[in-house]
Structure formats: structure tokens, C-alpha cells
C-alpha positions in Angstrom: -56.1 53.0 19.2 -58.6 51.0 17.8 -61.5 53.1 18.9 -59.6 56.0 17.5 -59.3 54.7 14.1 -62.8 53.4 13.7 -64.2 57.3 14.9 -61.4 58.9 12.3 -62.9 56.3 10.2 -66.3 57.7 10.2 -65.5 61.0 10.5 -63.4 60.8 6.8 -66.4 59.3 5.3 -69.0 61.5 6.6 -66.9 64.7 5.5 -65.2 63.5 2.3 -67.6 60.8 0.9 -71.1 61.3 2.0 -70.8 65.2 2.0 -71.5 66.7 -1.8 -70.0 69.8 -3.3 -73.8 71.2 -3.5 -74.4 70.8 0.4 -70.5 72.4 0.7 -72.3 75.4 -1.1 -75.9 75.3 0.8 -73.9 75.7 4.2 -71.4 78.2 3.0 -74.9 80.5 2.2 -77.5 79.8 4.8 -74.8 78.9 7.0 -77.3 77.8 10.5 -80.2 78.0 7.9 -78.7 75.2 6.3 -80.7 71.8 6.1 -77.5 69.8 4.6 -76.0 71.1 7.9 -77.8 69.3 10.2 -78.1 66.4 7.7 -74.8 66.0 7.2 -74.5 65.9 11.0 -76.9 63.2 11.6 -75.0 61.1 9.2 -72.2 61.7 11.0 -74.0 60.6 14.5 -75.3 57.5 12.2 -72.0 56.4 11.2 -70.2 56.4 14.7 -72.9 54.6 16.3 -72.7 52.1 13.6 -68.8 52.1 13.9 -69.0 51.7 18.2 -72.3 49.6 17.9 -72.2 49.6 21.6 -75.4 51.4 23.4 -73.1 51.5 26.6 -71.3 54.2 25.0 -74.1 55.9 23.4 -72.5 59.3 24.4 -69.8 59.2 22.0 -71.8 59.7 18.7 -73.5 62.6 20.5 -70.3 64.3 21.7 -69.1 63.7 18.1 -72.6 65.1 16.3 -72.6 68.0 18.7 -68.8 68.6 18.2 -68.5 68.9 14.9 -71.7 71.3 14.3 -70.3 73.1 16.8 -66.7 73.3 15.1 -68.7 73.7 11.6 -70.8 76.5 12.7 -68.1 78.3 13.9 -65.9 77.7 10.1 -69.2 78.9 8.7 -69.3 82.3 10.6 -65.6 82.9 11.1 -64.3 82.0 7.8 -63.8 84.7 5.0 -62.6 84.2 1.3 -58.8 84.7 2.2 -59.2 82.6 5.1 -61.0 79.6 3.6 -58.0 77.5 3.0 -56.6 78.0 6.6 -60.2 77.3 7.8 -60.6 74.3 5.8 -57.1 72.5 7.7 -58.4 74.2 10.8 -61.5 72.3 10.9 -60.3 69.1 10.2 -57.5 69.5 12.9 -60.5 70.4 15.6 -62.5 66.8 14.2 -59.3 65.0 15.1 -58.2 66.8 18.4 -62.0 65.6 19.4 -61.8 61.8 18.5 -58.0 62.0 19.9 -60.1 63.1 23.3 -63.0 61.0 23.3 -60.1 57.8 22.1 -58.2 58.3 25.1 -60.9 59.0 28.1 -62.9 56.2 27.0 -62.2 53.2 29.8 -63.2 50.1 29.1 -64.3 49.7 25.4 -63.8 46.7 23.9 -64.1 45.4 20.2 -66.9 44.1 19.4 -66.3 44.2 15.8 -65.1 41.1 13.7 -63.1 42.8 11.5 -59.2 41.9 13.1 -57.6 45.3 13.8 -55.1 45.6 10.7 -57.8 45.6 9.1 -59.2 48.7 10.6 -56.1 50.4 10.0 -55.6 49.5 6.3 -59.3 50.6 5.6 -58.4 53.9 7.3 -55.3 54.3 5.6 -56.7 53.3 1.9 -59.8 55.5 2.5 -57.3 58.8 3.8 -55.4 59.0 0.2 -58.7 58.6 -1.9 -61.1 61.6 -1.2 -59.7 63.1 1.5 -56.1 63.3 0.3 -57.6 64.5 -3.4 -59.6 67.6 -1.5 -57.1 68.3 0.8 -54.0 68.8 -1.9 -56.6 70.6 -4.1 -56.9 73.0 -1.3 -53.4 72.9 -0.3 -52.6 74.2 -4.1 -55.2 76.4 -5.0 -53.2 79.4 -4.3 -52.0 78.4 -7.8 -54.0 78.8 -11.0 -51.9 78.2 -13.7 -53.8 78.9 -17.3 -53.7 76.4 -19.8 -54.4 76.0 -23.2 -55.9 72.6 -22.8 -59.7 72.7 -23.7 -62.0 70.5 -21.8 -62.7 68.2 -24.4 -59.6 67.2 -24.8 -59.2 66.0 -21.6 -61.4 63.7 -19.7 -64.0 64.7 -16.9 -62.3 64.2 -13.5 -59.2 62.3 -15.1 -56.7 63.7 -13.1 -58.5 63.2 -9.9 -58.8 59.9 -10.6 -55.9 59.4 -11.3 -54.3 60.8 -8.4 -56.4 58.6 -6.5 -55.2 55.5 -8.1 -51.3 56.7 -7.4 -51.9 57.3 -3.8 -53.7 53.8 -3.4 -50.6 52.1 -5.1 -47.8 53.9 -3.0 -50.1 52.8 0.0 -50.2 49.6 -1.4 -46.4 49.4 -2.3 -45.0 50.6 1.0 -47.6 48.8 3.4 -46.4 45.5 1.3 -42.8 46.1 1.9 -42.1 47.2 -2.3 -40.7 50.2 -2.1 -39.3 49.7 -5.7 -42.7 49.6 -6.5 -42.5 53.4 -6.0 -40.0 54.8 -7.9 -41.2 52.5 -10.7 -44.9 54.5 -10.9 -43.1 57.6 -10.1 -40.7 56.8 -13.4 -44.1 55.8 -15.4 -45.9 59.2 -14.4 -43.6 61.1 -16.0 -42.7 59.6 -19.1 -46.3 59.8 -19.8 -47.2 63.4 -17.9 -44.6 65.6 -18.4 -43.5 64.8 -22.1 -46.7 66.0 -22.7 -46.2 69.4 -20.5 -42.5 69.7 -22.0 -44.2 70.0 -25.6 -46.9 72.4 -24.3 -44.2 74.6 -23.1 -46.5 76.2 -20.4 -43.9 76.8 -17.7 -46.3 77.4 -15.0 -48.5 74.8 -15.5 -45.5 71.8 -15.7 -44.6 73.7 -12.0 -48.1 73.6 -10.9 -48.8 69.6 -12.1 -45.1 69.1 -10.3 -46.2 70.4 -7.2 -49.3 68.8 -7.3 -47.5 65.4 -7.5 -45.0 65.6 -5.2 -47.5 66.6 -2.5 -49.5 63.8 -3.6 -47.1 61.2 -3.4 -45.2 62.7 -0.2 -49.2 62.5 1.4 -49.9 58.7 0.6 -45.8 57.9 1.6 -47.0 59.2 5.0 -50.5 57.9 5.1 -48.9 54.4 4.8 -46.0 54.7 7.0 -48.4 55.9 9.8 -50.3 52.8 9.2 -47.3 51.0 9.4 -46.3 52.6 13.1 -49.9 51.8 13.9 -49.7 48.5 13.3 -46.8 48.0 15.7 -48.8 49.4 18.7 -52.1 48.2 17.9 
């Protein structure tokens, strides 16, 4: 279990943190061509060896580099515009089902980290409702695109991203703590201040759309933290 947390781990932070929107764009248009391809693959073979750290098991971070350009080649050519979203799940589903694998034919691994394993798990769990959770529900919802009449400068640059970030980490923070109260409290708070401001806009659509958008991103961190909570149990 540990193992498997430390490679999903990696994996998060090599696609989500250490992967740019311009290198997104450089593969999606010389696809094999790409340079950030293989970059962005090496970092991923860099960060699961330094995650193992174990030169008895130097196979994994290759099985992992060469499985995911493999898996990210194929997105590349297979994908089409209408099938980008579905794509963009698919591909994180293969990334799992391969550390899942590698996790549980792996004999005789042992932790040579000092980290104690909650630790592991709450780092994973934090880390799954920051940049991860905020592309994921971006692309869950982008079959919406509600206009609004709020111009750009009148709103700050990334606010809302950041501030769905911040939410998630609370409720992670709230349940993994045992305050559940904590909760409903920052759910109350959200939309005193969020929708008063959409019920005097009157934009229909867009109070639906920022609804949506919340409830997915609090039901995503409620179940990033009660996962970490089941992990905990078995680790």
C-alpha cells in the first residue's frame, strides 16, 4: 500500500504540477515530435526513482517511464476534439491501473523512507484535491460554458482556482481531523458570499454552472479524504 501511494504520489506531481499548459499544447501538435514529451517523461522516471530510492528495484521507474509514453502516445493519436474529455479520464485511469500492477507484483520492498506512513497518505491525499482535483472538475464541466457578464478586471487572475483549492484542502483537513462540522460551516460561508453575488447578477446559467462546479468539488475532496481515512486503517 505504501509503495502504491508513493508511485501515485509521483505520478500526480509529474502530470499535474511539473507539466505546464504550454507543454499540454506542444504534445497535442507534434504529438511524437514533441520534446516536452519525452521531458516530461524523464521527470516522471526522476521522480519514482527518487520516491523508491532503491537501485534493487530499478525496473520500476522504467516500467513506469515506458508506460506512461506509451499510454500518452496513444491519447495523442487516438484522441479527437469530442473525445478529449473522455481521453483525458481515460489516461489517468491507465496511470493508476499500472502502479495498481507494479504495487501488487512487487515482493519484497521495504521502506526505506523516514517519513512514517500516514504521512505518505496525507501528502497524497492533500496533493489529489489541489491541482489534480482543480483540472480534473474543470474538465469534468467544460461541457458547460455559461456567458457572463463579469469582465476580467473585475475579477482576480485565477481567483476561483484558488479558491477551490483552498476549500478542497479544508474539507480534507476537516474530515481527516474528525470535524465534520467544520464542513457545513465553509459550505454555509461559500454561499453567503458566492451566490448573493450570482442571485443579483441574475444569470441563471451561470449560478447553475458555479453550483455544479461546487458540489463536485466538495463531493471530490469528501472522497479524497475518506479514502485516506480507509487507507490509514490498512496501512
Amino acid at each position: 500500500m505504501l509503495l502504491f501511494l508513493k508511485l501515485l504520489l509521483a505520478h500526480l506531481l509529474g502530470d499535474f504540477l511539473l507539466q505546464p499548459f504550454s507543454w499540454v499544447k506542444d504534445k497535442d501538435q507534434k504529438k511524437v515530435a514533441s520534446g516536452k514529451l519525452y521531458l516530461h517523461i524523464l521527470i516522471h522516471f526522476l521522480l519514482v526513482f527518487l520516491f523508491v530510492w532503491n537501485l534493487s528495484l530499478w525496473y520500476i521507474p522504467l516500467i513506469i517511464a515506458l508506460s506512461h509514453f506509451a499510454i500518452d502516445l496513444a491519447k495523442l493519436y487516438l484522441q479527437t476534439t469530442k473525445t478529449k474529455r473522455l481521453w483525458f479520464f481515460a489516461d489517468q485511469v491507465l496511470h493508476i491501473l499500472v502502479i495498481l500492477a507494479i504495487s501488487f507484483t512487487t515482493l519484497g520492498w521495504e521502506n526505506l523512507a523516514a517519513l512514517p506512513n500516514s504521512i505518505w497518505v496525507y501528502l497524497t491525499g492533500l496533493f489529489l484535491v489541489t491541482f489534480p482535483a482543480s483540472i480534473s472538475i474543470k474538465t469534468l464541466i467544460s461541457v458547460y460554458s455559461p456567458k457572463t457578464e463579469i469582465k476580467k478586471d473585475e475579477s482576480l487572475n485565477k481567483a476561483g482556482s484558488y479558491i477551490g483549492i483552498l476549500e478542497r484542502v479544508l474539507v480534507f483537513v476537516f474530515i481527516v481531523t474528525n470535524h465534520w462540522e467544520g464542513v457545513g460551516f465553509l459550505i454555509a460561508a461559500k454561499s453567503i458570499f458566492r451566490f448573493s453575488n450570482l442571485t443579483q447578477s441574475k444569470d441563471r446559467k451561470l449560478t447553475e454552472y458555479i453550483l455544479i462546479g461546487t458540489l463536485v468539488s466538495f463531493s471530490f475532496a469528501i472522497f479524497v479524504a475518506l479514502a485516506s481515512i480507509f487507507f490509514l486503517r490498512y496501512i
